[in-house]
C-alpha positions as CSV (number, residue, x, y, z in Angstrom):
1,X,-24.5,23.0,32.3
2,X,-21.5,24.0,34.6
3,X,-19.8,27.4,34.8
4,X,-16.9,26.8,32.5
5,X,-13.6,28.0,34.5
6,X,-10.8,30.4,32.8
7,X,-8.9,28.7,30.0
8,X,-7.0,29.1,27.4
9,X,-10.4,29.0,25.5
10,X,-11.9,31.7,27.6
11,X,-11.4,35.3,25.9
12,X,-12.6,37.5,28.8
13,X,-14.4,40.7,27.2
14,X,-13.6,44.6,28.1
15,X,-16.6,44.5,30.6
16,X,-15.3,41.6,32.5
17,X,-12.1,42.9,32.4
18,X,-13.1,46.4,33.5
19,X,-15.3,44.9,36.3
20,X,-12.6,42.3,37.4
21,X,-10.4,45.4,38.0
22,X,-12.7,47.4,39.7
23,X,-13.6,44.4,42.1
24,X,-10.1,43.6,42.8
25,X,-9.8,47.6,43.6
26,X,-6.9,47.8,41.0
27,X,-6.9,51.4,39.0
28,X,-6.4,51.4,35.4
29,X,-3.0,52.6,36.0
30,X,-2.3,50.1,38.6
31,X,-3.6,47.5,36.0
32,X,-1.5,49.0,33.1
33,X,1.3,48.7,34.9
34,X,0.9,45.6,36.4
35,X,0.2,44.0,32.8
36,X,3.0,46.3,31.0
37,X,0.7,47.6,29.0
38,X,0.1,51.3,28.8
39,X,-2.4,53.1,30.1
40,X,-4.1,54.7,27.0
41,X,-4.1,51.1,25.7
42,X,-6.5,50.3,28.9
43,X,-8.5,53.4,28.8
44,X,-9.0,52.6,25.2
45,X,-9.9,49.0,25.3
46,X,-12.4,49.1,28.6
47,X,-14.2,52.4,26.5
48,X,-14.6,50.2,23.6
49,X,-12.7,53.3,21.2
50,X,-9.8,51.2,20.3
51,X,-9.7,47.3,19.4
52,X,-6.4,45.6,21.5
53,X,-4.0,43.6,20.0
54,X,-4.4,39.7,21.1
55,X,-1.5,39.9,22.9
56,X,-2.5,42.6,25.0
57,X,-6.2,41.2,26.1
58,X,-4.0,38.2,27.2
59,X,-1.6,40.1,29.1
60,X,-4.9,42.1,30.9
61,X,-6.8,38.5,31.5
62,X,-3.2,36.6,32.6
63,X,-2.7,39.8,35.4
64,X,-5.7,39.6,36.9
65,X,-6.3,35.8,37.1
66,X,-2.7,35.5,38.7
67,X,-4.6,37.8,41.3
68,X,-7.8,35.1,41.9
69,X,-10.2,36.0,39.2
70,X,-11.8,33.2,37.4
71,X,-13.7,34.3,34.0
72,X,-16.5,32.4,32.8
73,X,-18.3,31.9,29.7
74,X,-20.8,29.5,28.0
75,X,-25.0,30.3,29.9
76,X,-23.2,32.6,32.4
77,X,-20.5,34.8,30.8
78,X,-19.0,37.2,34.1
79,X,-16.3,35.7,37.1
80,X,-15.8,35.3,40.1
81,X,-12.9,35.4,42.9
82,X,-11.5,32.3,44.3
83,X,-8.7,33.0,46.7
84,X,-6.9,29.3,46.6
85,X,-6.6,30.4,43.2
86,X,-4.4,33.5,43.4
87,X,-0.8,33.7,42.7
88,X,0.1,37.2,44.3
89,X,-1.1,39.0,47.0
90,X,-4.4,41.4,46.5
């Protein structure tokens, strides 16, 4: 089995979110902002205390794979950077 690249089928989860952030050295305001979400929102999804709307874990995942984050699922759920794939500066 292969590590299964970001789709549309791949939901990342508040870890990989919060640890895709952190690697990419984005704040949870810079995040927020970046994905037009507000920052209670984020501070509430990565602690788990409030489930997001749909809409909003796409808007978390889309920002930060336009910035070279590939999620993964299936035997090795986490991600990994690949610069070729970013679509804004870091």
């Amino acid at each position: 089995m292969g590590i299964e690249k970001s789709s549309h089928k791949v939901r990342a989860t508040r870890q990989q979110i919060a640890g895709a952030r952190e690697f990419l050295g984005l704040t949870q305001g810079d995040l927020a902002r970046i994905a037009e979400v507000g920052r209670g929102t984020l501070v509430a999804f990565e602690k788990g205390t409030r489930p997001p709307h749909e809409s909003t874990v796409e808007k978390l995942q889309h920002a930060i794979e336009l910035r070279g984050i590939v999620f993964t699922n299936g035997d090795k759920p986490g991600f990994y950077f690949d610069k070729t794939k970013a679509d804004v500066p870091t």
